[in-house]
N, C-alpha and C positions, 0 to 999 in steps of 0.2 A: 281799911288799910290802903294806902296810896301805891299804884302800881308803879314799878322802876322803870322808867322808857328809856329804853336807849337806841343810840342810832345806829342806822343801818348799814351805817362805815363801819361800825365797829364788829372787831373780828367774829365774834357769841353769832352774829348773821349769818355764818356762811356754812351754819349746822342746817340752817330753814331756808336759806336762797341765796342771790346775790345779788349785786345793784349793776344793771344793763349799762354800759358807756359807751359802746359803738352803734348805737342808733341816734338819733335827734329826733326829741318829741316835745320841740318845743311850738310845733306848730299844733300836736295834736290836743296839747294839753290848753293851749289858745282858743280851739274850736269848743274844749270840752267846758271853759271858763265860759261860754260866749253861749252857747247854743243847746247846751243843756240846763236841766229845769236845778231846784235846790230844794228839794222838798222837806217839811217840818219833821217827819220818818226818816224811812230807809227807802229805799227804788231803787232795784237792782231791772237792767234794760238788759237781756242778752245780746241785742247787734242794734246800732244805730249808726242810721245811713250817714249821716254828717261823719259820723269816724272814720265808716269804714269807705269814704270815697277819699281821703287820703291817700300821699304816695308811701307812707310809711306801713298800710296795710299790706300791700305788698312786699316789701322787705319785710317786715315780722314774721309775714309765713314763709319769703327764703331765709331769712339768718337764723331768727329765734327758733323758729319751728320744723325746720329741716326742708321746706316746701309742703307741709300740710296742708290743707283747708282749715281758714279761722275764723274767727269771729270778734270785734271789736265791740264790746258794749260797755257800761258803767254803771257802777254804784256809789249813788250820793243822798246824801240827806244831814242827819244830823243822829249819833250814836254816840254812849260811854258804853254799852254793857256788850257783855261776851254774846251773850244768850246759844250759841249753839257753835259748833265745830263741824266743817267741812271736810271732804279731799276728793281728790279726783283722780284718776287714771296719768296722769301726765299733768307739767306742771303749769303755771295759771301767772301770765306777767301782767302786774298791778303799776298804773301812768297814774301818780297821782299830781292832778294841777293845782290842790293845794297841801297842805301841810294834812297828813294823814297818821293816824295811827293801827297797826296790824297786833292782834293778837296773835300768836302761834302758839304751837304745839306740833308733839311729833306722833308719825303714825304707829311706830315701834313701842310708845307707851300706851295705847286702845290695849284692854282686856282680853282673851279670847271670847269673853261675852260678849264683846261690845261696850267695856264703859273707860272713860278716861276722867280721869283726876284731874280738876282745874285748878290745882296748885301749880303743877307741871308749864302753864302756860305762859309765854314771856313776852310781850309786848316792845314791840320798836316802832319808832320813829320814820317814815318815811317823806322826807321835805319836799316842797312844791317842788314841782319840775325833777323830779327822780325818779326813775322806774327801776323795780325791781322782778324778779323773777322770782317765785313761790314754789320751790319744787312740789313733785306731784305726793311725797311721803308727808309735805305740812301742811297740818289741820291748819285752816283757817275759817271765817267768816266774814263778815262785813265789817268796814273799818268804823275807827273811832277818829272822832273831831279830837282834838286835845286843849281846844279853848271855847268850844262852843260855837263857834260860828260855822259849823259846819262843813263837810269835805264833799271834793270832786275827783274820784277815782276813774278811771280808766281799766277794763276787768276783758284781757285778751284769752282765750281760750281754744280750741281745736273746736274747728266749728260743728254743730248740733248740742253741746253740752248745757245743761241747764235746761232742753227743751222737756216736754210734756212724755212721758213712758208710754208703751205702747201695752205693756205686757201687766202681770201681776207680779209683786215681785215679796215670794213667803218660802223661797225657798234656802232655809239654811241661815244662821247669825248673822253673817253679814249682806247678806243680799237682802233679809227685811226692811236695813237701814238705807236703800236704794231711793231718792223722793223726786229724782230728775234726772236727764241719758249725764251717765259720766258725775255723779253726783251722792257720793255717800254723806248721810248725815246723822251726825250725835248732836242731839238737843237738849237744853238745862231745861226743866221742869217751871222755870220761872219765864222763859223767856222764846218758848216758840207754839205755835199752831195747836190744837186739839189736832190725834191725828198723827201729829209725828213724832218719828220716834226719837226716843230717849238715850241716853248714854252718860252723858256729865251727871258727875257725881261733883260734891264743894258748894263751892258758894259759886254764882252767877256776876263773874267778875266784873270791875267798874272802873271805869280810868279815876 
């Protein structure tokens, strides 16, 4: 079955995020064309220095973030499939410098077990040189190329998120699916790590 992509203009978006217009990231998505790698995978980099010595790192964490602490990093490579579902505590603004595609999904439809239906999940469109904001309620994962040649996303966050856990983490339904600080994951059985944990139930969707 072919997935429907739509774009991120259109209204169905503003259930899952919205598209950021008072910043300019046409410099950052320049450095991100320029001086990041494109690998034959996926590589997701939690902070790299080329982004985040930008002056746009600094407005991100006053506008977008309220003055947080952040972190600028990226994920690129080359992806169709869903394979797992993410979220985080607060929301996650994606600078994509070329033509990307986002699976979503929403945190309201997770089971009280833990598992979510990848029917539910709606895929858009976000064009070179757009950023949008990802609230912190939508699942996501890593993006999809929509023609194959591969994407250059931009993946800003509150900084220490994605790092390494310090703790054990078995207590209780949702706190087992914990795999990184700030970092809950439901994974497709086709499509992630021995190891971690499960939740998607369906098919292991494909652009």
């Amino acid at each position: 079955v072919q997935m429907k992509i739509i774009p991120v203009t259109d209204p169905e978006f503003s259930k899952y995020g919205k598209v950021i217009t008072d910043i300019d990231f046409s410099e950052l998505c320049q450095v991100l064309k320029d001086k990041t790698p494109l690998p034959e995978g996926v590589e997701y980099v939690t902070f790299c220095e080329a982004l985040e010595a930008l002056p746009v790192m600094e407005e991100l964490s006053v506008k977008a973030y309220g003055e947080m602490p952040i972190q600028i990093g990226y994920c690129n490579g080359h992806n169709k499939l869903l394979n797992a579902l993410e979220y985080h505590r607060d929301s996650e603004i994606n600078i994509a410098a070329t033509d990307a595609v986002l699976m979503l999904g929403k945190q309201e439809d997770i089971t009280p077990d833990m598992t979510y239906d990848t029917s539910k999940v709606v895929a858009f469109l976000v064009p070179a040189g757009t950023a949008v904001e990802v609230y912190a309620t939508t699942l996501h994962y890593a993006p999809c190329d929509p023609d194959g040649t591969g994407f250059k996303v931009a993946v800003v966050l509150p900084r220490g998120t994605n790092e390494a856990l310090k703790s054990e983490h078995k207590g209780g339904v949702e706190d087992s699916h914990l795999t990184a600080v700030n970092k809950w994951l439901l994974g497709h059985p086709e499509g992630v790590n021995e190891g971690d944990p499960l939740g998607l139930i369906g098919e292991n969707l494909s652009l």
